[in-house]
Structures are given as C-alpha cells and as structure tokens.
C-alpha positions in Angstrom: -7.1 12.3 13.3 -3.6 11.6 15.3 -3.2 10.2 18.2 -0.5 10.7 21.1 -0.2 7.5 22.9 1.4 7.5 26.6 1.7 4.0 28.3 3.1 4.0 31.7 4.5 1.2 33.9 3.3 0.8 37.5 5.5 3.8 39.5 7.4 3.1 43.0 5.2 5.2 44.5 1.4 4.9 42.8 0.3 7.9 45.5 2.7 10.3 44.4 2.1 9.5 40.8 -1.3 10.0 41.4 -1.3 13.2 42.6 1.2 14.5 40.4 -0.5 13.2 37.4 -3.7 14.5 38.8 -2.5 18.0 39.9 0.0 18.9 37.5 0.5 16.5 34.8 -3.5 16.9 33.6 -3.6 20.8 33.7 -0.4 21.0 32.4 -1.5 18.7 28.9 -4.9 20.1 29.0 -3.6 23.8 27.7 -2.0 22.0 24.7 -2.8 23.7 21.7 -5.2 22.7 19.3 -6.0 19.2 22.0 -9.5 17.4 20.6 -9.1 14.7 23.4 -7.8 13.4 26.4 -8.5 10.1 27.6 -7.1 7.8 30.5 -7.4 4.5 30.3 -7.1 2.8 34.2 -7.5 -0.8 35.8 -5.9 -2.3 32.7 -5.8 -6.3 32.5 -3.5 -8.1 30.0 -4.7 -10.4 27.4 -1.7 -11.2 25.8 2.0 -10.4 26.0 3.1 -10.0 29.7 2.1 -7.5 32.5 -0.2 -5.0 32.0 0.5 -1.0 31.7 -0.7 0.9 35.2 -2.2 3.7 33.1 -2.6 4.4 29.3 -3.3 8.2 28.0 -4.3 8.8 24.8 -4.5 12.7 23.6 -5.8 13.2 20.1 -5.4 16.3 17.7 -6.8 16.7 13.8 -3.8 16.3 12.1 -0.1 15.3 12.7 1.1 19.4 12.1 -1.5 20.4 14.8 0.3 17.7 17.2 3.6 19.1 16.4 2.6 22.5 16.6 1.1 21.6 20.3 4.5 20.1 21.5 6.5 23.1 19.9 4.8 25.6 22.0 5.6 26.5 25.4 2.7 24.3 26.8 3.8 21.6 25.0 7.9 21.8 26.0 6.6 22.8 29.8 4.1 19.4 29.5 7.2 17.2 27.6 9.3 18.5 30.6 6.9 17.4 33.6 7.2 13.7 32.6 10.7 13.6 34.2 9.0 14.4 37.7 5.9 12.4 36.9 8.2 9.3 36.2 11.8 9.6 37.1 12.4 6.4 36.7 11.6 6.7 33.2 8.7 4.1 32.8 6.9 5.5 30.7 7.0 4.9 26.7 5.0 7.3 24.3 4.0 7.2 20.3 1.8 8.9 18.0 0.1 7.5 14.9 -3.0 8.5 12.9 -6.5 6.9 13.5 -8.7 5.2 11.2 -12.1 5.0 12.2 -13.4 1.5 10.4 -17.0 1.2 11.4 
C-alpha cells in the first residue's frame, strides 16, 4: 500500500478553508483514480516538536504506479491544481511513502 500524506498549517481564514475543503477540495480528490482511502485526521495535539498541524489527510492507493497514474490524470492535475485556492498561502506540505502494516 502507498500512502499520500497532506499536512496543513492552521489557514487565515479556518471558515473559508472549511468550506472549500469541504465543497470542493473532497469531491474533487474523491474521483481520483484507483483511491482505496481517504482519511482526515482533525483536532490534532502535539506531543513533541512544536505546534501542531490544523488538519492531516492521508489518501492511500495499492501501489506507488497506481498513485502516479491518479495524479497524471485529469482528476488528479484538476485536484493538484485546487490546493492553490484551498491554501494560497501555501501552508500546506505533502509526501507519499509506502505502508507497512507490523501487527
């Protein structure tokens, strides 16, 4: 399994975010191609290592070709493009990496 990881800071405006995420931002990632997985992580609290994130996404495919594939197709580009109006001022930081399950 891969993983996309999104991690965003808290935005100017949380409203706004909110209903952008909400309205367009979900749909938008929803129609991704090949998507196992879509999970929002809210109400974060830090442990260690400074403030925590506002809101964490984590989208997960079978492989790292089937994530690729999903951001090379118009869904994907059209969902890559929205994050510039979801955060414009660019606080949000993204990676992918594939999952172990251990237990």
């Amino acid at each position: 399994m891969v993983r996309f990881l999104v991690l965003y800071d808290t935005p100017s405006d949380p409203a706004a975010f909110e209903q952008h995420y909400r309205e367009v931002h979900i749909p938008l990632a929803k129609e991704l191609p090949g998507l196992r997985r879509y999970i929002v992580s809210r109400n974060l609290a830090a442990v260690r290592g400074g403030a925590p994130f506002y809101l964490v996404a984590e989208l997960e495919w079978d492989t790292m070709d089937d994530l690729r594939a999903a951001f090379a197709s118009p869904q994907g580009r059209a969902t890559a493009a929205d994050v510039a109006e979801l955060a414009p001022e660019g606080t949000v930081r993204s990676m992918i990496f594939e999952v172990e399950d251990i237990v």
